[in-house]
N, CA, C and O atoms as a MOPAC input file, in Angstrom:
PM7 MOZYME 1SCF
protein

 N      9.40300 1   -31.87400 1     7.77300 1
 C      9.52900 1   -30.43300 1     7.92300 1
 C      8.65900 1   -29.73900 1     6.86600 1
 O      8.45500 1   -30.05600 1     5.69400 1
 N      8.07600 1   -28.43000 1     7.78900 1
 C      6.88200 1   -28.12400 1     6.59000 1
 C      8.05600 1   -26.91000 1     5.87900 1
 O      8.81800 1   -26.07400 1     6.36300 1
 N      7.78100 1   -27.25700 1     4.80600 1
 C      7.96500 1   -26.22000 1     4.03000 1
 C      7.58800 1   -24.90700 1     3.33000 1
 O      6.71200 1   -25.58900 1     2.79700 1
 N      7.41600 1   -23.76200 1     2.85100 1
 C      6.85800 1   -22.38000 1     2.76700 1
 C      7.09000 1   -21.74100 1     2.04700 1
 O      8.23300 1   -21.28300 1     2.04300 1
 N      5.93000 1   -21.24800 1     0.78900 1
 C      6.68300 1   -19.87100 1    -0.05600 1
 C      6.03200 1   -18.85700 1     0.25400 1
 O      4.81500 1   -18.73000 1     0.39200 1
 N      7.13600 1   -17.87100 1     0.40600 1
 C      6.62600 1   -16.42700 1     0.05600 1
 C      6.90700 1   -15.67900 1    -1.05400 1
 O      7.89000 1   -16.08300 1    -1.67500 1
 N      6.25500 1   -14.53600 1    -1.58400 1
 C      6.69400 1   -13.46600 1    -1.75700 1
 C      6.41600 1   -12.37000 1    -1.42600 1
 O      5.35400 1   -11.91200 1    -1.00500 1
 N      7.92800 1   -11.64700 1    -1.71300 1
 C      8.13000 1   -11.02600 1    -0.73000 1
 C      8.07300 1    -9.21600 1    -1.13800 1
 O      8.65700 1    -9.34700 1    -2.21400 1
 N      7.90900 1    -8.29300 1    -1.08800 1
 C      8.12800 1    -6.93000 1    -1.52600 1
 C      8.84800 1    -5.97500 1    -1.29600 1
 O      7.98700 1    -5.11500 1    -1.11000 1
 N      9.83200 1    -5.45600 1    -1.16400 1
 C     10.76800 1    -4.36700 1    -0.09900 1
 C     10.67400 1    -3.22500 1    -0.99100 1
 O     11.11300 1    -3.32600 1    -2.13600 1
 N      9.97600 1    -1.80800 1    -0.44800 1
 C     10.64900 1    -1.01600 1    -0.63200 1
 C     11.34800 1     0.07800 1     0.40200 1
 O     11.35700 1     0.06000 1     1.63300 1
 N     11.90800 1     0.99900 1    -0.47900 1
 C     12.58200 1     2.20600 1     0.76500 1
 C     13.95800 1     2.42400 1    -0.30100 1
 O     13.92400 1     2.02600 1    -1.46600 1
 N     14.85200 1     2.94100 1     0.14700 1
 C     16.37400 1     2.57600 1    -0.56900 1
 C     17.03400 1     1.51600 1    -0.64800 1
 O     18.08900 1     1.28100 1    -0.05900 1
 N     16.12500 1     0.41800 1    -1.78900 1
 C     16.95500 1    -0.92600 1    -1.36300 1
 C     17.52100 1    -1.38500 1    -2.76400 1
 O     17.91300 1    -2.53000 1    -2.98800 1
 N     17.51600 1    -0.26400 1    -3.75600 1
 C     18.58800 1    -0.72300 1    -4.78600 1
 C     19.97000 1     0.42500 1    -4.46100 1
 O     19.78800 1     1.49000 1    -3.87100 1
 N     21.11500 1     0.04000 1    -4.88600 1
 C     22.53600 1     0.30100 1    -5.41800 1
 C     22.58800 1     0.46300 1    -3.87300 1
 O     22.85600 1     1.64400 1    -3.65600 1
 N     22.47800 1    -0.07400 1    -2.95500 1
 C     23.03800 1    -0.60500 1    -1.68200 1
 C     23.47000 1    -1.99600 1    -1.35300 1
 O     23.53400 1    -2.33400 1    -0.17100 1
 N     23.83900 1    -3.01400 1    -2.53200 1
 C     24.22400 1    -4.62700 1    -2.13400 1
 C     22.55700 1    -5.18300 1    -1.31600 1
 O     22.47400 1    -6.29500 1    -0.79300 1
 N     21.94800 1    -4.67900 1    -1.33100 1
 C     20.48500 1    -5.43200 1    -1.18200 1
 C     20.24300 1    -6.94000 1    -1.35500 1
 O     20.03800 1    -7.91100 1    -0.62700 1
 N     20.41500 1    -6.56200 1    -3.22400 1
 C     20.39600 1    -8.30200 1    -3.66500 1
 C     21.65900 1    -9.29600 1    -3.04000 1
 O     21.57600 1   -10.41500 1    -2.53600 1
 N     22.53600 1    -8.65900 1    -3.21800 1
 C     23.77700 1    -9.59700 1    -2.96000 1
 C     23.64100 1    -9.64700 1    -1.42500 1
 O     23.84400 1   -10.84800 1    -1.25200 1
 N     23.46200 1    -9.20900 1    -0.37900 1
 C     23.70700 1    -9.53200 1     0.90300 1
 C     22.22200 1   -10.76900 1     0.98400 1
 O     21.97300 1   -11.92500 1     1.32900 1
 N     21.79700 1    -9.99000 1     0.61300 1
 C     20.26200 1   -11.12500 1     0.66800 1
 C     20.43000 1   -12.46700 1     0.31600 1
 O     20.16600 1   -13.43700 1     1.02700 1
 N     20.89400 1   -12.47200 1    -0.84200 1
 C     21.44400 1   -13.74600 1    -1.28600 1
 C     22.65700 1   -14.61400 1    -0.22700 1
 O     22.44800 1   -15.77600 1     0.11900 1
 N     23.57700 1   -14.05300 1     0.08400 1
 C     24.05600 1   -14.34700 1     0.83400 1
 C     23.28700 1   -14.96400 1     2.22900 1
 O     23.64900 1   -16.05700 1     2.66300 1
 N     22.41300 1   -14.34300 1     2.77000 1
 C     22.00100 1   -14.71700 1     3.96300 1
 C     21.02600 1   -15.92300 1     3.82600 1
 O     21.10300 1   -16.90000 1     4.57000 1
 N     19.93100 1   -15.77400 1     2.64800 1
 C     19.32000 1   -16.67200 1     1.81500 1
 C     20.30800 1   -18.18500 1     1.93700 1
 O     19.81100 1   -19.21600 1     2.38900 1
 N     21.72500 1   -18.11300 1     1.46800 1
 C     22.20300 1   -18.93200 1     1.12900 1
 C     22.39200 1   -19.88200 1     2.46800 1
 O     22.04800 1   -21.05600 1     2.61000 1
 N     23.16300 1   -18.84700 1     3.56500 1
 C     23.11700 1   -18.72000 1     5.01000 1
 C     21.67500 1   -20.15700 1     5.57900 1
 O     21.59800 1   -21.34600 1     5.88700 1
 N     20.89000 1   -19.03900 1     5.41600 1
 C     19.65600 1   -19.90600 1     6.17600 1
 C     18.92500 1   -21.80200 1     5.05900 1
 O     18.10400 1   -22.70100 1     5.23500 1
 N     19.95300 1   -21.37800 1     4.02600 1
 C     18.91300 1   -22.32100 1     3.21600 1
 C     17.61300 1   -22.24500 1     2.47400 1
 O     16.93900 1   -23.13600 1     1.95700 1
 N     17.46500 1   -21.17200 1     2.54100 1
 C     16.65100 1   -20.05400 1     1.50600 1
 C     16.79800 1   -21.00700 1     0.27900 1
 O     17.73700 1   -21.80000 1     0.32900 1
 N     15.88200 1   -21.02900 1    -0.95500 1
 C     15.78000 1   -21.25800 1    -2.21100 1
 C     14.97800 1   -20.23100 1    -2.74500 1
 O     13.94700 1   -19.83500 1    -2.20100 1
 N     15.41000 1   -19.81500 1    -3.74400 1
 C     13.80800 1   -18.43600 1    -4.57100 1
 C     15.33700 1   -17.06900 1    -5.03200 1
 O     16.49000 1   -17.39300 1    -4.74700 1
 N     15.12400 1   -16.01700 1    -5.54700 1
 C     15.47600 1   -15.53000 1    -6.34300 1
 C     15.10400 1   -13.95700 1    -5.72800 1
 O     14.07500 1   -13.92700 1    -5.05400 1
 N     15.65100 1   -12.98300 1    -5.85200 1
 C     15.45200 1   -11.50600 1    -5.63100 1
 C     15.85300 1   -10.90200 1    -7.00400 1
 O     16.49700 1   -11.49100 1    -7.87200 1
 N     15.40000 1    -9.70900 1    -7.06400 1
 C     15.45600 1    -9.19900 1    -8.32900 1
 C     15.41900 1    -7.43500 1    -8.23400 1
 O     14.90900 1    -7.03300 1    -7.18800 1
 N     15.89200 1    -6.35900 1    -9.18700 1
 C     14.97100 1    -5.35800 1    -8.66700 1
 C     14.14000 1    -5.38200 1    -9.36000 1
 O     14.03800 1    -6.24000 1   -10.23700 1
 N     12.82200 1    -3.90600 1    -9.05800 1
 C     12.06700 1    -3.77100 1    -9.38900 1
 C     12.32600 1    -2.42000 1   -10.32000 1
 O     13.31600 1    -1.69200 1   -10.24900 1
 N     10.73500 1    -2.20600 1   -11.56700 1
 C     11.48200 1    -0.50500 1   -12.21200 1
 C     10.73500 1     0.38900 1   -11.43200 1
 O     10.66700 1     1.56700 1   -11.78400 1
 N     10.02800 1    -0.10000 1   -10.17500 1
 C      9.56400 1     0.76700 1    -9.18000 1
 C     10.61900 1     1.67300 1    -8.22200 1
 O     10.30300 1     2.81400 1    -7.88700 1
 N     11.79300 1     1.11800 1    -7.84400 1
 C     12.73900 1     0.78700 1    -7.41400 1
 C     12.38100 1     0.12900 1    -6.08300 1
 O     13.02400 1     0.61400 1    -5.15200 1
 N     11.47700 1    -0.90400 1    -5.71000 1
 C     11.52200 1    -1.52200 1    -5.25900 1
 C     12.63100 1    -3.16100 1    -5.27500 1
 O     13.53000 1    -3.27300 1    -6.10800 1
 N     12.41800 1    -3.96900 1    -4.51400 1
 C     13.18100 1    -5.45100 1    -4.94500 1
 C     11.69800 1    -6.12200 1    -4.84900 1
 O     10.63400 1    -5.61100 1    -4.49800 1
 N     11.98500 1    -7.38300 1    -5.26200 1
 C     11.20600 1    -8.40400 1    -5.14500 1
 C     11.39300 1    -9.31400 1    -4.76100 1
 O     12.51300 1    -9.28600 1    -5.27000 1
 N     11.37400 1   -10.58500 1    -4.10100 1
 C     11.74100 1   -11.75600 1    -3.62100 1
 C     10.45000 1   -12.94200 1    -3.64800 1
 O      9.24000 1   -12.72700 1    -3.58000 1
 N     11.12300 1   -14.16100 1    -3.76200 1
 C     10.47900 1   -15.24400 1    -3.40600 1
 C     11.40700 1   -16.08500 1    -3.26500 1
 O     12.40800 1   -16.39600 1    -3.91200 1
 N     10.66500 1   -16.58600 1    -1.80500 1
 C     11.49000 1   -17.21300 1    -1.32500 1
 C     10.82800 1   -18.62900 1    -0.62600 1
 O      9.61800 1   -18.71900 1    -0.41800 1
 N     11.69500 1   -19.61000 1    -0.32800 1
 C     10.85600 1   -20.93100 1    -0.31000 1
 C     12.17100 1   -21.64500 1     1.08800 1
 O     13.38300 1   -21.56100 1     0.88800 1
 N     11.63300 1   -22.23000 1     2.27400 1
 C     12.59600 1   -22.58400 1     3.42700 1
 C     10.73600 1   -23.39300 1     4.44200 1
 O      9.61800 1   -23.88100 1     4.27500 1
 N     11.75000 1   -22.94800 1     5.40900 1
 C     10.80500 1   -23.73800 1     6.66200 1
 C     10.81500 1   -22.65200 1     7.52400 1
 O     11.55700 1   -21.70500 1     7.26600 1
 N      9.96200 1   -22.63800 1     8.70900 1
 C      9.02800 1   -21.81400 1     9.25600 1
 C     10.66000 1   -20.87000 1     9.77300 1
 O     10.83400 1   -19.67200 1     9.54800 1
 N     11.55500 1   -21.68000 1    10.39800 1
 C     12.15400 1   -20.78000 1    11.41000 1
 C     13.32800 1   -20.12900 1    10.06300 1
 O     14.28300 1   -19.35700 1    10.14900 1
 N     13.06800 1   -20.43600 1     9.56100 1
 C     15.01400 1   -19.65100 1     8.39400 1
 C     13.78100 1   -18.61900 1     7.52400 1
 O     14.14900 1   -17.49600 1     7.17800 1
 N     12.72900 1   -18.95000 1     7.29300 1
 C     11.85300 1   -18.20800 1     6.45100 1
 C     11.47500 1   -16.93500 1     7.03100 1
 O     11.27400 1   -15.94700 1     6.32500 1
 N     11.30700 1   -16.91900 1     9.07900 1
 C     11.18600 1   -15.42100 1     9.98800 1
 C     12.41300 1   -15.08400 1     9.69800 1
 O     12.56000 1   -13.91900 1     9.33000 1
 N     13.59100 1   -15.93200 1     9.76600 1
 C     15.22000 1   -15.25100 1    10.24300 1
 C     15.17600 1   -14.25700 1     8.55800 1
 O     15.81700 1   -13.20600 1     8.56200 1
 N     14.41500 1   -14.65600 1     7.21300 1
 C     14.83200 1   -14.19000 1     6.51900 1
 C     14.09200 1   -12.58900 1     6.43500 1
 O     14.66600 1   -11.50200 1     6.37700 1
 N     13.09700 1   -12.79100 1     6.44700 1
 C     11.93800 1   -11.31300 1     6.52500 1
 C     12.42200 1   -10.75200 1     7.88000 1
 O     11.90200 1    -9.68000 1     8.19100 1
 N     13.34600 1   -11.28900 1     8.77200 1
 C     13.73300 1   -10.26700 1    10.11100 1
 C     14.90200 1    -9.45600 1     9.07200 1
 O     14.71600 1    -8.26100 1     8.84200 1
 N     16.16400 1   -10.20000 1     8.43500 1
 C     16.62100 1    -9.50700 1     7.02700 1
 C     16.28700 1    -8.68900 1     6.85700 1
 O     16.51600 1    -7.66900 1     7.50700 1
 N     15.15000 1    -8.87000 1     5.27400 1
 C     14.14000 1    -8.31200 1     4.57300 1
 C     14.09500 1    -6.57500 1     5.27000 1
 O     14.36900 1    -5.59200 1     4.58100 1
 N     13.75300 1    -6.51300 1     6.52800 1
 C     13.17400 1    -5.57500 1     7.37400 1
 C     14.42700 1    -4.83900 1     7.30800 1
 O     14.38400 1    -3.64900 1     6.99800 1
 N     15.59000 1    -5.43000 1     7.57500 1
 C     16.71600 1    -4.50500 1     7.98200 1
 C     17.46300 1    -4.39100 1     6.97300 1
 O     17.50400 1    -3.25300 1     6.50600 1
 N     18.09900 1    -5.20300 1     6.44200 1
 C     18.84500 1    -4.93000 1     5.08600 1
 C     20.22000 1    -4.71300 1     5.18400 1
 O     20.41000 1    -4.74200 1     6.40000 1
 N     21.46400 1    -4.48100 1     4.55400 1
 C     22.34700 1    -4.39800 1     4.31700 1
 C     22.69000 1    -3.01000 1     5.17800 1
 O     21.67500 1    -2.38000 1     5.47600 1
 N     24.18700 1    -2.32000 1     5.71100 1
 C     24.05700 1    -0.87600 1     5.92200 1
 C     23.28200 1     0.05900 1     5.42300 1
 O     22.28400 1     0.61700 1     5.87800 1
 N     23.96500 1     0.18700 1     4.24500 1
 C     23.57800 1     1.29900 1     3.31500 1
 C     21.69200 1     1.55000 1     2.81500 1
 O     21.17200 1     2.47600 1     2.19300 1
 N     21.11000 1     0.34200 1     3.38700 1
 C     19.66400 1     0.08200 1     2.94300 1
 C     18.98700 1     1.40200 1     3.94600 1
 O     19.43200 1     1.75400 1     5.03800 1
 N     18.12000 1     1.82900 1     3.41800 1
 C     17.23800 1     2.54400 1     4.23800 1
 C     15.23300 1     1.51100 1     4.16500 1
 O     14.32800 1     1.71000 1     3.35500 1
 N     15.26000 1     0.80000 1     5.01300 1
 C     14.29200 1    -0.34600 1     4.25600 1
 C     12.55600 1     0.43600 1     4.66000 1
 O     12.87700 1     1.07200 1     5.66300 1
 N     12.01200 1     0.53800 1     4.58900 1
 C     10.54400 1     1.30000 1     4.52600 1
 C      9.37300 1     0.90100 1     4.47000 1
 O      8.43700 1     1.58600 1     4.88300 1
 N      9.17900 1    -0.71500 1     3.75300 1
 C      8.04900 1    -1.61400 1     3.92800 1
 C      8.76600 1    -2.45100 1     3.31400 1
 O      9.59100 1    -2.35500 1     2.40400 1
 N      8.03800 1    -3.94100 1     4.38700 1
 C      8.46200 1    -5.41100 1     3.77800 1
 C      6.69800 1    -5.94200 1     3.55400 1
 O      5.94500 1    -5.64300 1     4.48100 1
 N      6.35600 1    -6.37200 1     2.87300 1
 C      5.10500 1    -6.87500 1     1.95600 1
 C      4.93000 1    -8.12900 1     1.57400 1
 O      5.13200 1    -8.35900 1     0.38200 1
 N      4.62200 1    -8.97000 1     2.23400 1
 C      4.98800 1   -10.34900 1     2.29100 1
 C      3.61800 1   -11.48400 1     1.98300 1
 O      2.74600 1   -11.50100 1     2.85200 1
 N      3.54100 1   -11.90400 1     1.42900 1
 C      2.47200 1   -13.30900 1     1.60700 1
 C      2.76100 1   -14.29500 1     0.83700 1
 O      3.45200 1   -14.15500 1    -0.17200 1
 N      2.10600 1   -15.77100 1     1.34700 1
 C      2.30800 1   -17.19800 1     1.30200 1
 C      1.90700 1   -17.19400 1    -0.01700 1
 O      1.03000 1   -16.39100 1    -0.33600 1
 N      2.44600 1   -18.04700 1    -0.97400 1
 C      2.45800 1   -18.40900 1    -2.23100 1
 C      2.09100 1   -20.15500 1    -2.54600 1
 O      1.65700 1   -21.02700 1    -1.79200 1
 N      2.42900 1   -20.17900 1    -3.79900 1
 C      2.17300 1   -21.77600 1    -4.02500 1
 C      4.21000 1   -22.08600 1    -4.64200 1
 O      5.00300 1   -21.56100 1    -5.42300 1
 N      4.18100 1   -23.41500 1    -3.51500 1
 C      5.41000 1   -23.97900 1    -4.05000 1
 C      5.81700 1   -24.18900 1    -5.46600 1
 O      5.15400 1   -24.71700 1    -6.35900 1
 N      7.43100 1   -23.51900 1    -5.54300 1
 C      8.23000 1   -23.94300 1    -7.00000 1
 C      8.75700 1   -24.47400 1    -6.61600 1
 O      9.03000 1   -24.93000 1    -7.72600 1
 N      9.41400 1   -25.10200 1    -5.90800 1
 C     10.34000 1   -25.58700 1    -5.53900 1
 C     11.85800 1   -25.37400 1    -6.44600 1
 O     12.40300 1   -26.05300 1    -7.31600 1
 N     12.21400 1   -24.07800 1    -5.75900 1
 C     13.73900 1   -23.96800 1    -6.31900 1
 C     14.40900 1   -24.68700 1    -6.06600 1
 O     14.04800 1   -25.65800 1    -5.40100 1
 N     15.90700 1   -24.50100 1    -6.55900 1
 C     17.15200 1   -25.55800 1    -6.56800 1
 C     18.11000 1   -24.75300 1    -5.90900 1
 O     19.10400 1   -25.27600 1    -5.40500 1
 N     17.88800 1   -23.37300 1    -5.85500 1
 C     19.21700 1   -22.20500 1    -4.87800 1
 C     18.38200 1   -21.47700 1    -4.97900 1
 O     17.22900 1   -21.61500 1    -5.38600 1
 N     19.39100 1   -19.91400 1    -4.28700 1
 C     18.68800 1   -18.75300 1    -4.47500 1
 C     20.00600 1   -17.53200 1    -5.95300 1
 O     21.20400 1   -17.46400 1    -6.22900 1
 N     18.85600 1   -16.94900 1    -6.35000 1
 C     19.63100 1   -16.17700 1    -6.95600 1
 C     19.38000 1   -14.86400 1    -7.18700 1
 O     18.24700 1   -14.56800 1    -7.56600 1
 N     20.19400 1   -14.01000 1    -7.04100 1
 C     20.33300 1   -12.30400 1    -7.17500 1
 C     20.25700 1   -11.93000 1    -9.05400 1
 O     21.19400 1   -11.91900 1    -9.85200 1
 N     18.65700 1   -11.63400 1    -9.32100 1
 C     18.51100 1   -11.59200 1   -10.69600 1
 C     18.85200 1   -10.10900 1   -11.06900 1
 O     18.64600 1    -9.23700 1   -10.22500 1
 N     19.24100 1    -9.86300 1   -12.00300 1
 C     19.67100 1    -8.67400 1   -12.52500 1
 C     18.82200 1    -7.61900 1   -12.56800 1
 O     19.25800 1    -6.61800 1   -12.00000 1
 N     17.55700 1    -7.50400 1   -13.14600 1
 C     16.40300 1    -7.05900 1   -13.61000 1
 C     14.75900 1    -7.49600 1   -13.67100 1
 O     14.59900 1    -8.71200 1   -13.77100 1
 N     13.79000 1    -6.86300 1   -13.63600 1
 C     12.93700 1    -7.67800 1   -14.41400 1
 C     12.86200 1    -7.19900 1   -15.26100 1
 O     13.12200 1    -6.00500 1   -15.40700 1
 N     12.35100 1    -8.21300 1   -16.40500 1
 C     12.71500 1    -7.67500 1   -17.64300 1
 C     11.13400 1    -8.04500 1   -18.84300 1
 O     10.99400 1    -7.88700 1   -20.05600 1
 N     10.10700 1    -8.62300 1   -17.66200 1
 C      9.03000 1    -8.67900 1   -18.30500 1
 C      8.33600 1    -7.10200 1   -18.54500 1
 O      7.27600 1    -6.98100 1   -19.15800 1

């Protein structure tokens, strides 16, 4: 099975709507590995690492988002493998 990273970009209203946490959740769902975070844009960020079909189910997500999300652009391209160990809902960036 081929495997795939992205990252990923969302903006629109996708902080203090459970964004990260539903994401993660669904992430967890599909078998997702990679990490979301917000941004001080107020964008999120994501990377994310799966196989072809859980990696669309996740950016079909991405696109829609939680209720409360109002989502506005998803920004996406292929990366070079980390190979994570889970996914996780990071607090901040803090670089």
């Amino acid at each position: 099975m081929v495997r795939k990273h992205f990252n990923i970009k969302v903006t629109g209203k996708v902080q203090g709507v459970f964004y990260r946490q539903s994401t993660k959740a669904v992430a967890d769902q599909l078998g997702i590995k990679g990490f979301i975070r917000n941004e001080n844009d107020g964008s999120v960020y994501a990377e994310a690492e799966g196989d072809d079909f859980a990696l669309n189910e996740f950016l079909d997500w991405c696109r829609e988002g939680p209720d409360r999300a109002r989502v506005e652009h998803v920004q996406s391209s292929e990366g070079q493998m980390k190979n994570y160990r889970n996914f996780e809902a990071v607090k901040k960036n803090l670089l």
